[in-house]
Legacy VTK file of the C-alpha trace (Angstrom):
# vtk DataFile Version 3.0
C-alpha trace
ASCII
DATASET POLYDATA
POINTS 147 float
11.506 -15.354 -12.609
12.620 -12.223 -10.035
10.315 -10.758 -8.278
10.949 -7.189 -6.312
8.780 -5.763 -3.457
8.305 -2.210 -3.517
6.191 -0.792 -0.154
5.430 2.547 0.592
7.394 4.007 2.523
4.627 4.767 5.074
3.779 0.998 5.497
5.423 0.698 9.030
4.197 3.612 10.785
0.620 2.550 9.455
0.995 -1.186 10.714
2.070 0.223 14.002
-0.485 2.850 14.248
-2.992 -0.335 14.037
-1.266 -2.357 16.280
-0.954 0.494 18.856
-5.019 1.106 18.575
-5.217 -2.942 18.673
-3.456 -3.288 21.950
-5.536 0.069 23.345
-8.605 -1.991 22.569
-7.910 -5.332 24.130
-6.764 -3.636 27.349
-9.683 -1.530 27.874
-11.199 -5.078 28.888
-9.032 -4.688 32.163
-11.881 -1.753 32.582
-14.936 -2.804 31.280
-17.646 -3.350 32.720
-20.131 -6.405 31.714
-19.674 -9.190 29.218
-20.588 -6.961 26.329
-18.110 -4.469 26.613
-15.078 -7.089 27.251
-16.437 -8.956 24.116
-16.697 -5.548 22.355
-13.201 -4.395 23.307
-11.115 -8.082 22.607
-13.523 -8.080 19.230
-12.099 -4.482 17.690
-8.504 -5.902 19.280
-8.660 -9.183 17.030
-10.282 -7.275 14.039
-7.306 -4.316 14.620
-4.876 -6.945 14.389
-6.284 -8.433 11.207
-5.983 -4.968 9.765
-2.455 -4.716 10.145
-1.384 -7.950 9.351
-3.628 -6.983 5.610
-1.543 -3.507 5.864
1.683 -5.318 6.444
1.507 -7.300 3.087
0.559 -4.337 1.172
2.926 -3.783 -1.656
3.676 -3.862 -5.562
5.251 -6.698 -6.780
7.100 -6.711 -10.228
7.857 -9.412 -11.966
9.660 -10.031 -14.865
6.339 -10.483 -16.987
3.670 -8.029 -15.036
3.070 -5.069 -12.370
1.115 -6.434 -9.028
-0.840 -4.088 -7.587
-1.425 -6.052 -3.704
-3.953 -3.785 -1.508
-5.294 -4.385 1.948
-8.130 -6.238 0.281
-7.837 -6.164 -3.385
-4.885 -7.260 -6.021
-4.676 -5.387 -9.607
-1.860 -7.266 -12.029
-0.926 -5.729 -15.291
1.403 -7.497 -17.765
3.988 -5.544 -19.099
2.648 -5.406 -22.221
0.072 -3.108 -21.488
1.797 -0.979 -19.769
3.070 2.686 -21.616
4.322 4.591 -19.230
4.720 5.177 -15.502
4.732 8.391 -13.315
4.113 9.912 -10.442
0.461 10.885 -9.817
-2.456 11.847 -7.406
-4.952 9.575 -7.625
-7.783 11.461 -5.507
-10.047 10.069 -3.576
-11.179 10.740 -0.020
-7.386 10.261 1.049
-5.342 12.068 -1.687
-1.584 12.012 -1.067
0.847 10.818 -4.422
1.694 7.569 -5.578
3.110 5.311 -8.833
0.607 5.500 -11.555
0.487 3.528 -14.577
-0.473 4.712 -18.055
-1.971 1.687 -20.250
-1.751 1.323 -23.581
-5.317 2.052 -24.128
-4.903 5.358 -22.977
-6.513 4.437 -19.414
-4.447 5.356 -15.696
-3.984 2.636 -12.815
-3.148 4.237 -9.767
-0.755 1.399 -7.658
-2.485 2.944 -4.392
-0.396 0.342 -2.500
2.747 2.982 -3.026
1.081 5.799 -1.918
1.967 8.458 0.436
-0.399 10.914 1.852
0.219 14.487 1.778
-1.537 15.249 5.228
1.596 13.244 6.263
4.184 15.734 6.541
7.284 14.067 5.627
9.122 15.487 2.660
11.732 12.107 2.435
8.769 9.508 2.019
7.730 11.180 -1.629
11.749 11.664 -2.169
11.266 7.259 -1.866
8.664 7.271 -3.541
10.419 9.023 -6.547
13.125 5.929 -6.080
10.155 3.195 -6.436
9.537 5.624 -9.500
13.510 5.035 -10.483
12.699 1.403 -10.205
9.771 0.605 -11.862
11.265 2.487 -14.797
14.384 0.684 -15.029
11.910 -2.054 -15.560
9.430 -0.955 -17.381
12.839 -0.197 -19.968
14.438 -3.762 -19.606
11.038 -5.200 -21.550
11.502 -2.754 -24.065
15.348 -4.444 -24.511
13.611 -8.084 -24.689
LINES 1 148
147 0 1 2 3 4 5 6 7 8 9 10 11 12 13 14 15 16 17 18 19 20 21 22 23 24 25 26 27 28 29 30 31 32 33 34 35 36 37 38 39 40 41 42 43 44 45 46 47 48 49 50 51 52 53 54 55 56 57 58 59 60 61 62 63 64 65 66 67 68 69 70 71 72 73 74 75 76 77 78 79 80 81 82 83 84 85 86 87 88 89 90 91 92 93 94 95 96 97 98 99 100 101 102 103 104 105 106 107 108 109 110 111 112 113 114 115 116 117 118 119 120 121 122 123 124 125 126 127 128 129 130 131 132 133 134 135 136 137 138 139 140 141 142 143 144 145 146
């Protein structure tokens, strides 16, 4: 069985935006003053760091059999079969942007937030990748109609 990772194309500059605020945190220790600010600032470091490692593995995974939906704390699979169609979509929320969405067979849409791209991000190329995933996910989504 193949497997094929598909990340947003955002993913690194969001792991390193963590990492940078991570490393900002443990070294205002070196300044702190008292026990509970030093435990405070290596505390939000190590939690930081947990962050992005979650962000890092963020992805969709497809499969020959399903659609994985992996997010920083949640994972949505759907099998092929009950998937209709796929497009690109805006799934709202607090954070907007655009990202893969899947139309189920029971009329119902599952956003694949881990692809998304946020508009308040002004880089025109990341939803020109995201239209690729888009190319991807439908070459799939056609090879289990051909099975």
């Amino acid at each position: 069985m193949r497997t094929r990772e598909l990340r947003s194309p955002e993913q690194p500059y969001k792991v390193g935006l963590l990492l940078v605020l991570a490393v900002a945190s443990a070294a205002s220790v070196v300044t702190a003053e008292g026990a509970p600010d030093k435990a405070l600032g290596v505390g939000a470091g190590i939690v930081l760091v947990l962050l992005a490692w979650r962000a890092a593995v963020v992805r969709v995974s497809i499969t020959d059999s399903s659609v994985t939906d992996v997010r920083l704390f949640v994972r949505r699979t759907y099998e092929r079969t009950e998937v209709a169609e796929v497009h690109l979509g805006r799934p709202g929320g607090f954070l907007e942007g655009h990202c893969l969405v899947l139309t189920l067979r029971d009329g119902r849409e599952a956003p694949l937030t881990a692809s998304r791209v946020y508009s308040w991000f002004p880089i025109a190329v990341h939803v020109i990748r995201l239209r690729e995933l888009l190319a991807d996910v439908r070459r799939w989504q056609e090879q289990a109609g051909s099975r």
